[in-house]
Residue, then its C-alpha position, 0 to 999 in steps of 0.5 A: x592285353x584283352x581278357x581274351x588271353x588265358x594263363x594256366x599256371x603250373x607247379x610240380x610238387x614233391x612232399x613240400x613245405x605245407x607253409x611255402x605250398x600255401x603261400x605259393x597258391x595263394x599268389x597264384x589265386x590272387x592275381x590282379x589278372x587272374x590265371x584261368x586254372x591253376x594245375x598242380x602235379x604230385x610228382x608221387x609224393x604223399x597228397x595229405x599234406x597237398x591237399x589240407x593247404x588247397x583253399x576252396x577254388x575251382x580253378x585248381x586241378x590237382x593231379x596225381x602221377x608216379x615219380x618221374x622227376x620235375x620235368x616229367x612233371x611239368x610235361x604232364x602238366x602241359x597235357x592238361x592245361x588249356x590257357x593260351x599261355x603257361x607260367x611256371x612257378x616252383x613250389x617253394x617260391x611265389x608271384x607278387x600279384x601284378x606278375x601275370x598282368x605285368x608279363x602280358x602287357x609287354x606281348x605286343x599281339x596277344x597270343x603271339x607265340x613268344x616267352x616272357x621273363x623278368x628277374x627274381x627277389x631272392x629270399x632266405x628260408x625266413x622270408x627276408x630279402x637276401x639283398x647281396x645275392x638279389x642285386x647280383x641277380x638283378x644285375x646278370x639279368x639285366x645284363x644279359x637282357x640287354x645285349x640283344x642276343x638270348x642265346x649268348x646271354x644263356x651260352x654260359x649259364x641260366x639267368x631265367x629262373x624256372x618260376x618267372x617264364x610265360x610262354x606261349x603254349x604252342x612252343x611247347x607243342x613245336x619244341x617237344x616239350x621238358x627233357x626228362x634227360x637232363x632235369x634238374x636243368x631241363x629249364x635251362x635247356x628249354x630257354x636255349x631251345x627257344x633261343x635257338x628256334x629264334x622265338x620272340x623273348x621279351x624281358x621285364x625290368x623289375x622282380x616279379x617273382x620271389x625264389x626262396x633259398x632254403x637247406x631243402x633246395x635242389x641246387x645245393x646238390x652240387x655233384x647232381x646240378x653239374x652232372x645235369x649242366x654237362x648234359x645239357x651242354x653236349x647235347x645243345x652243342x651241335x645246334x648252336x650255330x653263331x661260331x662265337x657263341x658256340x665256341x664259349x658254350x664249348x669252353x664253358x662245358x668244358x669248365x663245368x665238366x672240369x669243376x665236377x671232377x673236382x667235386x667227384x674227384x679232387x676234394x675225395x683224394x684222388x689226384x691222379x685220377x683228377x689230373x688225367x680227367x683235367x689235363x686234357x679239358x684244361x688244354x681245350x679250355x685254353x684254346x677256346x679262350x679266344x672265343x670271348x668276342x662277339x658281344x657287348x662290352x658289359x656281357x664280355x666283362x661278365x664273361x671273361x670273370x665269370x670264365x677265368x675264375x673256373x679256370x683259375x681255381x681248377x688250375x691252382x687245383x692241378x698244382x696243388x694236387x701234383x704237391x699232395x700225391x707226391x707225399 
């Protein structure tokens, strides 16, 4: 891949660790293909702390903007950046230095407008390796890489973690940008937009990236993660058009509306209102349970666990929930 090819890289900020912060620049500056700038958007968190970790570079832009959330953030981004490509990268995580060199040699043109994507090590809030939750990582992703189809790979849920994408800049300017509406999901709605669109998708075999699991992480909110998720399925549901997918995009909303009632209302008592908020949904999800066709064997095998065990634990809930509303 020709030097020709600029990267901006891009990490939205919010009052972070100043330790992971640190480590997270620093593997973006010390890439053996090195990034043309590196933009930085305080996302109206304190700045002090941002700026005593920032080494001494040229190419960090620092910018600061009122609270607007992390797609708002990453939009304001691409604003400013001017590389032909732009890698994302969360403030918590970081690259091993051959990421950007890695990504780019699979574009077979350069500035062909495309994404390009590889799996994640998952580390724990000391840095060691999460072996167990990394190798189940590793093997959805490479599942769902190899069936040929990203859009059923992403129907059921994001494999693509929001710190390994490189994509061309132009998608962006032809897709819209970052949906602030469904943020913190706006990642994933931004993959099956690409997907939709047909835009080229190439995948690299071997961890490039590094997620770092901590207490302070957004995806342990689990009430805000569903809420997203559900809005990022009714919105994408009408653009779908293969049948088969959209049909388990369609059974896999449902479930994922089904387990937020559960978290909202189930685990707080209120059975009846669960009940009369899942009895409809589990009517629909048993008829869309045909839909898990059109695909490989080893993605239908991933789908079928991963739809069936949902259902399971929210029908086990509706007969538990019947027992302990008629005490």
């Amino acid at each position: 891949m020709p030097i020709s090819c600029s990267v901006s890289a891009v990490i939205a900020l919010y009052n972070p660790d100043p330790v992971f912060l640190k480590m997270a620049v620093a593997s973006v500056l010390g890439q053996v293909y090195p990034v043309l700038e590196l933009v930085l958007v305080n996302d109206g968190g304190e700045t002090s702390v941002i700026e005593s970790v920032l080494p001494n570079d040229n190419r960090i832009k620092l910018y600061s903007k009122p609270n607007g959330g992390v797609a708002d953030a990453r939009n304001y981004a691409l604003q400013k950046c001017s590389g032909d490509y732009i890698a994302f990268l969360d403030q918590d995580d970081y690259w091993y230095p051959d990421k950007i060199g890695d990504l780019l040699a699979l574009i077979p043109e350069p500035g062909m407008p495309c994404m390009v994507v590889s799996p994640v090590d998952i580390v724990d809030d000391s840095g060691r390796i999460d072996t167990k939750n990394t190798s189940r990582a590793l093997k959805t992703y490479r599942i769902k890489s190899s069936s040929g189809n990203l859009l059923r790979g992403l129907v059921s849920d994001n494999f693509i973690h929001s710190s390994v994408p490189l994509v061309q800049r132009s998608i962006f300017e032809a897709l819209g940008g970052f949906d602030t509406n469904v943020q913190p999901h706006d990642d994933w709605d931004m993959y099956l937009r690409i997907a939709v669109a047909g835009c080229p998708v190439f995948f690299a075999d071997r961890p490039l990236s590094v997620w770092r699991t901590h207490g302070k992480n957004e995806s342990g909110n689990v009430a805000l993660m569903q809420r997203s998720m559900c809005r990022v399925y009714r919105k994408n549901l009408s653009e779908i058009r293969d049948m088969s997918s959209r049909r388990l995009f369609l059974l896999c909303g449902i479930l994922t509306a089904m387990n937020r009632a559960g978290t909202l209302l189930y685990k707080r008592g209120r059975y009846g209102l669960y009940r009369k908020h899942v009895g409809r949904q589990m009517t629909m999800a048993l008829r869309n349970l045909p839909s898990l066709n059109g695909a490989d064997a080893s993605l239908l095998l991933w789908e079928f666990r991963n739809v069936t065990i949902p259902l399971i634990k929210s029908i086990r809930r509706y007969l538990v929930s019947l027992v302990r509303h008629s005490k």
